[in-house]
N, C-alpha and C positions, 0 to 999 in steps of 0.2 A: 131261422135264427142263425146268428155269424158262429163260430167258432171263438173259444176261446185265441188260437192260434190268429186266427183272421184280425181279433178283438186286438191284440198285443202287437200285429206287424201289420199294418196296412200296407195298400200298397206302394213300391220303392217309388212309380211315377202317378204317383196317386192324383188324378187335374190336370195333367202337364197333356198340352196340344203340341202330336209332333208328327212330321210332314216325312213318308219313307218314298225316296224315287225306287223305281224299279218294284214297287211293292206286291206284284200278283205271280212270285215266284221264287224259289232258292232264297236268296240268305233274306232278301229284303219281306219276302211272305215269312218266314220265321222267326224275323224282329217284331212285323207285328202281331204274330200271335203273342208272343212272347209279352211284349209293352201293354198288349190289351189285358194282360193278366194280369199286369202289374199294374192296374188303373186306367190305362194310359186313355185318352181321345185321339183318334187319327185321320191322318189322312194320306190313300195313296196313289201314288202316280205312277203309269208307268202304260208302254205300247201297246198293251193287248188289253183291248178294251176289256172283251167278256171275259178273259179271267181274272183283270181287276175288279171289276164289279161283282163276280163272284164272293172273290175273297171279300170282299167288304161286308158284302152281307153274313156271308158264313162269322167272320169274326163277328161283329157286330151283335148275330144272332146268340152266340156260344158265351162272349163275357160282355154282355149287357154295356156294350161301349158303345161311343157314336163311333162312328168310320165311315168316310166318303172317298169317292174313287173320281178320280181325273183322268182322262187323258193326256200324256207327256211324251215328247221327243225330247231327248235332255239336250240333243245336237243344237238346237233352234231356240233361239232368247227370247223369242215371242212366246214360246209354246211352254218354257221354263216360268216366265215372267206370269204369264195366265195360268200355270198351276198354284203358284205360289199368289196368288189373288185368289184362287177356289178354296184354297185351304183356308185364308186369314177372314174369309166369307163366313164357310161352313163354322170353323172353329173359334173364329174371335180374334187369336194370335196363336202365333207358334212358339215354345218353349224348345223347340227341339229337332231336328233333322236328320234322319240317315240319308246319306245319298250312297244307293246302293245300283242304282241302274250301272249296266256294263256287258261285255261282252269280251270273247275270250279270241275270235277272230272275224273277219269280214266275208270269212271266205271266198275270197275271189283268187285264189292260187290255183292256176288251170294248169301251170305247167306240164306236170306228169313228174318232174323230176322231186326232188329231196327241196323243201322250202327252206328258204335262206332267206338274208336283205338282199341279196344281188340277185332274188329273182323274183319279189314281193312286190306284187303292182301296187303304184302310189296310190291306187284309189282304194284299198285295201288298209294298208298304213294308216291314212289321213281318217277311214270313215273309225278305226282303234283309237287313236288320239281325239277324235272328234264326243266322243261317246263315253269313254273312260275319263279322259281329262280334262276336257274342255267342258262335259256336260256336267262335272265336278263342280269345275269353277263358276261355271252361270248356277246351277242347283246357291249353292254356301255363296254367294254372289246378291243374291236375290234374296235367300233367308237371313241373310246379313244384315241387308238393309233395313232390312223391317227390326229386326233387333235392336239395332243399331238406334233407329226411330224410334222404340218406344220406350226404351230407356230400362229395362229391366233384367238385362243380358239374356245368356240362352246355352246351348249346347248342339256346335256341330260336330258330326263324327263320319269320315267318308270313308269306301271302302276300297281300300287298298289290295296287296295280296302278297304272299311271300315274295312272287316273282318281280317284286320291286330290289331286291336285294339277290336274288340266282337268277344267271342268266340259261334262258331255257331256250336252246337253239330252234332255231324256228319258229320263233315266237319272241321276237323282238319289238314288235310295237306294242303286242302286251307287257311284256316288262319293261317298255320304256314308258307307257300310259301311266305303268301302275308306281314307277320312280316320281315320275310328276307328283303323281295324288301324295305320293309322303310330304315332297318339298312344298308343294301348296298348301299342305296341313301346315306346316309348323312356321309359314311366313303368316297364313291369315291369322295364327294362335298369337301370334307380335304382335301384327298389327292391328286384331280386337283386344288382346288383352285388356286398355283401358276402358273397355265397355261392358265388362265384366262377363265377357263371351269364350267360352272355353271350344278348340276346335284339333277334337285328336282322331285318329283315325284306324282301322282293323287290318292286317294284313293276312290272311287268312291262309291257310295250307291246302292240301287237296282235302276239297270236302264232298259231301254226295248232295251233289245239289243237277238241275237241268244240265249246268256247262259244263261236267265233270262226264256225263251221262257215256256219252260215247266209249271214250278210256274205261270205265267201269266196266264196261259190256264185253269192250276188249281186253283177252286173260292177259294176253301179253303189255297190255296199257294201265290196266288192275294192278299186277304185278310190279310195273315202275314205278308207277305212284305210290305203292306200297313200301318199296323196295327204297325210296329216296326218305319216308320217314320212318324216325326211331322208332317211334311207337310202335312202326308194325300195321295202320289202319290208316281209313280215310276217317275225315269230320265230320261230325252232325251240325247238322244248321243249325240246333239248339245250341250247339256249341260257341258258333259264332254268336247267336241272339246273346248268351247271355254274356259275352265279350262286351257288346253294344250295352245292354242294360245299363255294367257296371260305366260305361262312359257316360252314359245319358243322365243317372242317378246321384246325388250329392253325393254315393261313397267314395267320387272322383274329383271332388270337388279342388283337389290340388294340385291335378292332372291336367295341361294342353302341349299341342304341339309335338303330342307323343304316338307313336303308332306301336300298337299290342296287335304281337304276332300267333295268336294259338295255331300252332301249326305240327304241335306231335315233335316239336322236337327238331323241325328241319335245320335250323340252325341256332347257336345261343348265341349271349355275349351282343 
C-alpha cells in the first residue's frame, strides 16, 4: 500500500524518459538515483562499461525503474549519435538530458615542474576541450534534434562548474571547457526557445565525488578546497542531483539559459 504522503506527491518526473552521459559515477550516478526516485525511466551512458551496467541494474532493481546502459565516448559523433538511438530505442523518446560526462585533466603534464599553459602539452588541452565541451555540444546536439523532431519540447541541463567563473591556475583548459559549457547553455536556450526546449545548466563547487578524490586524500588539498568555500565543507552529489531535479522538473518551468551555481558560497552576485 502507497502512503498517504506518496498518494498526495507523486513523483516530480513521474514518466519522463531522460538520457544522463557520464552516468555510472559522481554527480551523473547521483542524478540518477536521484530521477529514479522521482519516477524517472533512464538511460545511461558513459566509458566504463561495467560500472555502467552495474548502476543500471542496481537502480533499476532498488526504485522499480526501467534503466538501460550504453556505451559512450562523448568525444566522437558517431558514438554520441548511437547513444542517443539506444535510448530513443529503449525508451520511446527523451524528455530530458543531463550531460554530465567530463573530466577534470588529461593528465599528460610530465614536466616535473609547476603546470601552467606555457607548459600544458596540446594533446592534453584539446583531449579537456574535446570531452567537457565539445562532448557537450554533440550530447544537447543530438538530443535536440530529436526534440526538436517530435514537437513536444524537453529539458537540457549540462554540467558546468564553478571554475567557469575562478580562475584556477593550472587548470585552464578546465575553466576554459567549463566557460564554454555556460556560453553554449544560454545560446542553445535562444535558439530552442521557440521549440518549447528549456536548456540551463549546474556549476557545481568542490564536491565529493571520483575527480575530487585525490585533493580530499590530500590534508593539505582538503584543506584548500575547504578553505576557498564559506561554508566551511565539500558537496554531496545529492547536492548536485537535486540542483538537476529542480532543472529537469516543471518547478523551473520559467527557467533557461541559466547556470545555478550550489557551491557553498564560493562566489555571489
Amino acid at each position: 500500500m502507497t502512503s498517504a504522503h506518496q498518494d498526495l506527491r507523486p513523483g516530480r518526473l513521474s514518466g519522463k524518459k531522460i538520457l544522463i552521459t557520464g552516468g555510472a559515477s559522481g554527480l551523473g550516478l547521483a542524478c540518477a538515483e536521484r530521477f529514479a526516485e522521482e519516477g524517472a525511466d533512464l538511460y545511461l551512458a558513459d566509458l566504463n562499461r561495467e560500472a555502467g551496467e552495474a548502476a543500471a541494474q542496481r537502480i533499476a532493481s532498488r526504485f522499480n525503474s526501467q534503466v538501460g546502459f550504453t556505451f559512450l565516448d562523448v568525444t566522437q559523433e558517431s558514438s554520441v549519435e548511437a547513444a542517443v538511438s539506444a535510448a530513443l530505442d529503449a525508451l520511446g523518446r527523451l524528455d530530458g538530458c543531463v550531460a554530465s560526462a567530463g573530466i577534470s585533466s588529461a593528465g599528460l603534464n610530465e614536466t616535473g615542474s609547476e603546470k601552467t599553459v606555457l607548459n600544458t602539452p596540446l594533446a592534453g588541452w584539446q583531449k579537456v576541450i574535446d570531452v567537457n565541451l565539445t562532448g557537450v555540444m554533440l550530447t544537447c546536439r543530438a538530443v535536440g534534434r530529436h526534440m526538436v523532431e517530435r514537437g513536444e519540447g524537453g529539458v537540457l541541463v549540462n554540467l558546468a562548474s564553478s571554475a567557469a567563473r575562478i580562475a584556477l591556475p593550472g587548470a585552464a583548459e578546465y575553466c576554459v571547457s567549463k566557460a564554454g559549457v555556460v556560453m553554449l547553455t544560454q545560446v542553445m536556450a535562444m535558439e530552442l526557445l521557440s521549440h518549447g526546449i528549456r536548456v540551463n545548466a549546474i556549476g557545481p563547487g568542490f564536491i565529493e565525488t571520483p575527480m575530487t578524490a585525490a585533493m580530499r586524500e590530500d590534508p593539505e588539498g582538503r584543506a584548500r578546497m575547504e578553505g576557498m568555500t564559506p561554508m566551511g565543507r565539500l558537496g554531496k552529489p545529492i547536492e548536485i542531483a537535486n540542483a538537476a531535479l529542480y532543472l529537469l522538473s516543471e518547478e523551473s518551468s520559467y527557467t533557461t539559459g541559466h547556470t545555478l551555481y550550489p557551491n557553498g558560497g564560493i562566489f555571489v552576485g
